[in-house]
N, C-alpha and C positions, 0 to 999 in steps of 0.2 A: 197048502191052502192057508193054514196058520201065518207064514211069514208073509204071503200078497196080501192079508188082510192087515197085519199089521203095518206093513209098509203102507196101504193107502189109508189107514189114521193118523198114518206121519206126515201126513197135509195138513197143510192152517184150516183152522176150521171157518177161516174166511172164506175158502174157494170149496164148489162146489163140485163131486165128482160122480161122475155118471157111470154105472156096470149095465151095458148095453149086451143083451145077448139075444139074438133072432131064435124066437123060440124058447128062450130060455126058463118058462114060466112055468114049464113039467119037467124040467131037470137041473139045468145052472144054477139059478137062483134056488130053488128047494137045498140043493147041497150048498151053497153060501151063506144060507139062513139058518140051515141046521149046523153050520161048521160055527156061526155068529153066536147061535143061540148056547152052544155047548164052552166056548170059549168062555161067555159070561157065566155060567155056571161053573165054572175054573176058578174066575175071576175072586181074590181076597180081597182086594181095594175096596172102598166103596164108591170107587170111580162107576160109572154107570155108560162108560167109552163103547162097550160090547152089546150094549140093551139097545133090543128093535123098537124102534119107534112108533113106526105107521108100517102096517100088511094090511094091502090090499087083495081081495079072494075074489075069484068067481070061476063056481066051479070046481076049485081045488087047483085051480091055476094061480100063480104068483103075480100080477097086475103091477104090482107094483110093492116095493119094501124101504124102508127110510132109516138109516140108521146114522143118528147124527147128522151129519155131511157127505153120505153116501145116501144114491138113492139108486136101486137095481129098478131096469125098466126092463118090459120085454116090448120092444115094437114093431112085433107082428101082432098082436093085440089091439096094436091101435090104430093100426093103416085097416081103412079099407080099401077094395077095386083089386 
């Protein structure tokens, strides 16, 4: 998980990337947030590359998470019918 994440901060931070997971809101993203959040606390830099920006909750479900120029969505959250 360490090197996918690293590998998508090796994008310009022009372009924007999207971590789509159907459902992902009570397991994907919770493990990509806690593997984010653990990384930054690694982190000796005072780069601040690893730091969550914007979490979104409800419920204890992950809505949404922003970290830089990654933003994890879950879009079964947001469709309805």
């Amino acid at each position: 998980m360490e090197k996918f994440i690293v590998h998508l901060f090796s994008y310009s931070k022009e372009s924007k990337i999207y971590i789509n997971a159907y459902n992902g809101s009570k397991f994907d993203h919770y493990e990509f947030v806690k593997k984010l959040n653990k990384m930054y606390s690694e982190c000796n830099d005072s780069d601040d590359g690893f730091k969550l920006d914007k979490l979104v909750l409800n419920n204890g479900a992950i809505l949404k998470a922003t970290v830089g120029n990654l933003d994890c969505f879950d879009i079964s959250k947001h469709i309805t019918g």
